[in-house]
N, C-alpha and C positions, 0 to 999 in steps of 0.2 A: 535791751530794756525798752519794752514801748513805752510811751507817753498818753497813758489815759486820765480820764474825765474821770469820776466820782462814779459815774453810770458806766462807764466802761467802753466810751467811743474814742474812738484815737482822734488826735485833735490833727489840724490841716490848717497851711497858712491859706488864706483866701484870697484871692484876687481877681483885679479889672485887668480886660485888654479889651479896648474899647469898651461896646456893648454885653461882651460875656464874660462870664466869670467862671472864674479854674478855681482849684483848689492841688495842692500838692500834700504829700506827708510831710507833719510841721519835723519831723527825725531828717527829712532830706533836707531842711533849708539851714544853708550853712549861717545867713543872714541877709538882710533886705539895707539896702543905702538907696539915698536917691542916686539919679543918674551920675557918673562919673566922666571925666573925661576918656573919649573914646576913641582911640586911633585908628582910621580906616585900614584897612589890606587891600590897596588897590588889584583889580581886578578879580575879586572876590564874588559869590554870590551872595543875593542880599539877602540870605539866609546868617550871615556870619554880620557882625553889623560891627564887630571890630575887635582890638585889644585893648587893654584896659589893666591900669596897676590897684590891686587893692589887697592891703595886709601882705605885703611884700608879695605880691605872688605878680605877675602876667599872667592876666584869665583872658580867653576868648568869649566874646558875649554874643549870643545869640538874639535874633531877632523871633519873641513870639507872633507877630505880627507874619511876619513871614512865613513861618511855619505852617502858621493854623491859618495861613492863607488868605488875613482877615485886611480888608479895603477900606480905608475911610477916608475922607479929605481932607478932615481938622487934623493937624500933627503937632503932638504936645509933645516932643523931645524932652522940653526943657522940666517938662512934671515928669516926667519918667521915672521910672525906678530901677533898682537892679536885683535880684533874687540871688542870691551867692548858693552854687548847689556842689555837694562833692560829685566828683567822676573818677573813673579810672585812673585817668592820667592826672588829675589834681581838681582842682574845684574851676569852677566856668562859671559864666554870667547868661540869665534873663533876663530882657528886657521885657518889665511888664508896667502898666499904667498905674496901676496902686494896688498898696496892698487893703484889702477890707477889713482881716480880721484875723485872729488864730481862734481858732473853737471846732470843739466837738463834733463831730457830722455823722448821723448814720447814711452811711454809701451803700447805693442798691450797686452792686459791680453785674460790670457789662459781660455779657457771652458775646456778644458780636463783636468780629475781627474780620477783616477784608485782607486777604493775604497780598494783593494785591494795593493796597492803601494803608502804606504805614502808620497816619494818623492814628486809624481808628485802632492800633497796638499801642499807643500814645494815652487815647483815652481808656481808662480800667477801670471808669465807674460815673453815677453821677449821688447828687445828695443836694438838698433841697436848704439855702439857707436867709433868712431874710425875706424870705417871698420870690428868693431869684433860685433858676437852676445852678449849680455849681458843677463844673463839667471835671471829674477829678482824673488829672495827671497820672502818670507814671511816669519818676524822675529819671526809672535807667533805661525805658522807652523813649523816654523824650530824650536822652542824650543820644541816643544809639541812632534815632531819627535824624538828628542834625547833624551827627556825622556821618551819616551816609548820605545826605543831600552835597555836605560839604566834598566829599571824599568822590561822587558823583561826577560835582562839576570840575572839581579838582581831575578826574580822569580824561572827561570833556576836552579841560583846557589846554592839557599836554599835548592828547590825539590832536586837535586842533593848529598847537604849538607846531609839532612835526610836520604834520602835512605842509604847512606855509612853508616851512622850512626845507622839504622836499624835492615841492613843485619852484 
């Protein structure tokens, strides 16, 4: 069952990370809370930005920042938010700056894919809202992505584990 507008555009939760703004399908977002307590996974990459208890579950929360590779110096933690998205294995967390809006969007979708650059399998479109561009998501891109960063360095750290343990 999609969720459209009167005119017939699917609607998209919107959102800040930093200076840019995403949009995801409002069908993917399980829900939005502010920031939660968040339990590091020591030697993790900072890709993973921790666990976190919400609606009885233990969700992993991801870092958008990290992902989308985005650098700034002011760090507002404590404004943060959290984007609740289903996955495979159970629903997981976003860490995103805020949300804008849920509304309608017509999305020009992207041909361009860097087989080479998961991101840009990440982004599947953009769409114009407020006068800012909205860079829109794909939610089981964007999961697939974190976990194979995660799953990456998670290979890294074992190879790594062994050899010390070798030599």
């Amino acid at each position: 069952m999609e969720q459209l507008d009167f005119n017939g555009s699917e609607k998209y939760c919107i959102f800040q990370c930093h200076n840019q703004w995403y949009g995801i399908s409002a069908l993917d977002v399980q829900g939005v809370s502010p920031r939660p307590e968040i339990q590091s996974v020591p030697n993790s990459d900072p890709v993973l930005t921790g666990i976190s208890h919400s609606h009885n579950n233990f969700i992993p929360v991801i870092s958008l920042r990290a992902l989308a590779e985005i650098n700034y110096e002011h760090d507002s933690e404590s404004q943060q938010q959290l984007l609740t998205l289903p996955g495979p294995p159970g629903p997981w967390g976003v860490l995103i700056d805020q949300v804008i809006s849920l509304a309608p969007l017509e999305v020009s979708i992207s041909s361009f894919s860097n087989a080479n650059d998961q991101w840009s399998k990440v982004l599947s479109g953009s769409a114009s809202y407020r006068n800012q561009v909205v860079q829109i998501l794909d939610a089981k891109a964007l999961y697939q992505y974190a976990d194979s960063m995660l799953k990456r360095f998670w290979d890294n750290s074992v190879t790594t584990e062994t050899e010390l343990l070798v030599s």
